[in-house]
N, C-alpha and C positions, 0 to 999 in steps of 0.2 A: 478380657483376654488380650494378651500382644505375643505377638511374634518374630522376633528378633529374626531379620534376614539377610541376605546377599542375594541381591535381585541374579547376579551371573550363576548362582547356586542351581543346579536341576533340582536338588533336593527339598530345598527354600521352595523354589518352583511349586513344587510337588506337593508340598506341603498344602500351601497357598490354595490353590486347584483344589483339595479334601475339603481344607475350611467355608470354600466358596460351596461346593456341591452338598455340604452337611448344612448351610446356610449358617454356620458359626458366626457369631456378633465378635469382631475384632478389631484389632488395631495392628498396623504394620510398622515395625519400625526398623529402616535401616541401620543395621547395630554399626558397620563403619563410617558412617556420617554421624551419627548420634552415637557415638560409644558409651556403655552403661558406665557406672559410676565405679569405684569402690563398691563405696557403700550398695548400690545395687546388685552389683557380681556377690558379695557377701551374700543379700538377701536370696540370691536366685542358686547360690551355691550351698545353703542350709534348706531351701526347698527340695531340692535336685537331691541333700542326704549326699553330696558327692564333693572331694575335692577340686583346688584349681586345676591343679595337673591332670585332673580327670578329664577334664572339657578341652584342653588344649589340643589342637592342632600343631601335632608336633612335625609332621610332615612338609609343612609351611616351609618357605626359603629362607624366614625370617628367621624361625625358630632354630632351624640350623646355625645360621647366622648368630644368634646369640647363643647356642650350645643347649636350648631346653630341656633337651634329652638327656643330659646330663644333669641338671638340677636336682638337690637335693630334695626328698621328696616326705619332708617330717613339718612337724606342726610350727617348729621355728622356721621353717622356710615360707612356710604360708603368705605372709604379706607379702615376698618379695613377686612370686608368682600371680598374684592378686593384680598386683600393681603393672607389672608385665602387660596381663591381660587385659587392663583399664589402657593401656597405653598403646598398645598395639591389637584392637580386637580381632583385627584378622586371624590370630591365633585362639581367638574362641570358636569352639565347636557352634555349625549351625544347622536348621533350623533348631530355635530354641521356644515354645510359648510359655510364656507366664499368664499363669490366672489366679488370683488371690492366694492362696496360701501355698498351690505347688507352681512345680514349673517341670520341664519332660524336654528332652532333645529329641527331636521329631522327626528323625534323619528316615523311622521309615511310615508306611500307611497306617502301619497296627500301630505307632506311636503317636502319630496324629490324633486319630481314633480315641485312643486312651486318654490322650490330653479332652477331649468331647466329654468323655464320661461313659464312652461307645465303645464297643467292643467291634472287633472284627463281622460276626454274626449282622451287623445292621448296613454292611459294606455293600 
């Protein structure tokens, strides 16, 4: 299991903190220092069952900056958003864990949880 983060992140934080107290076997990975690949944001974005504009951090100063919000949001537009995302990850949504075949944005406790295989009820 990994955990893509932003240590400044509460959420990241928070996350972090569940994983530690459920004794989850992990890996942390600063996603803006290490930014995922392409080809990783593909795999983690067919896990997830979600688009790129799905994850994005449109909120961002950056994404204003480049107009994201306005992007086209069709299946021909897809690489261009991909590639965005490889390029600037501060505009990917975090926390994110990946564990073999899924992945879960983990923004809250009952998501954390779920990425475990734990339900709320063992909280």
């Amino acid at each position: 299991m990994e955990i893509w983060i932003n240590p400044e992140c509460s959420k990241c934080r928070s996350a972090v903190t569940i994983l530690d107290a459920e004794q989850a076997d992990y890996t942390v990975r600063y996603y803006l220092e290490q930014p995922p690949t392409v080809e990783e944001l593909n795999e983690v974005l067919a896990h997830l069952e979600m688009e790129p504009w799905h994850i994005a951090r449109l909120g961002e100063p950056l994404a204003e900056q480049l107009g994201l919000a306005g992007w086209p949001r069709a299946d021909a537009d897809r690489d261009r958003w991909i590639a965005a995302l490889a390029a600037h990850p501060v505009l990917i949504q975090r926390p994110i864990i990946t564990a073999d075949d899924t992945a879960s944005i983990a923004r809250s406790p009952e998501a954390v949880r779920a990425a475990l295989g734990r339900d709320d009820a063992s909280a």
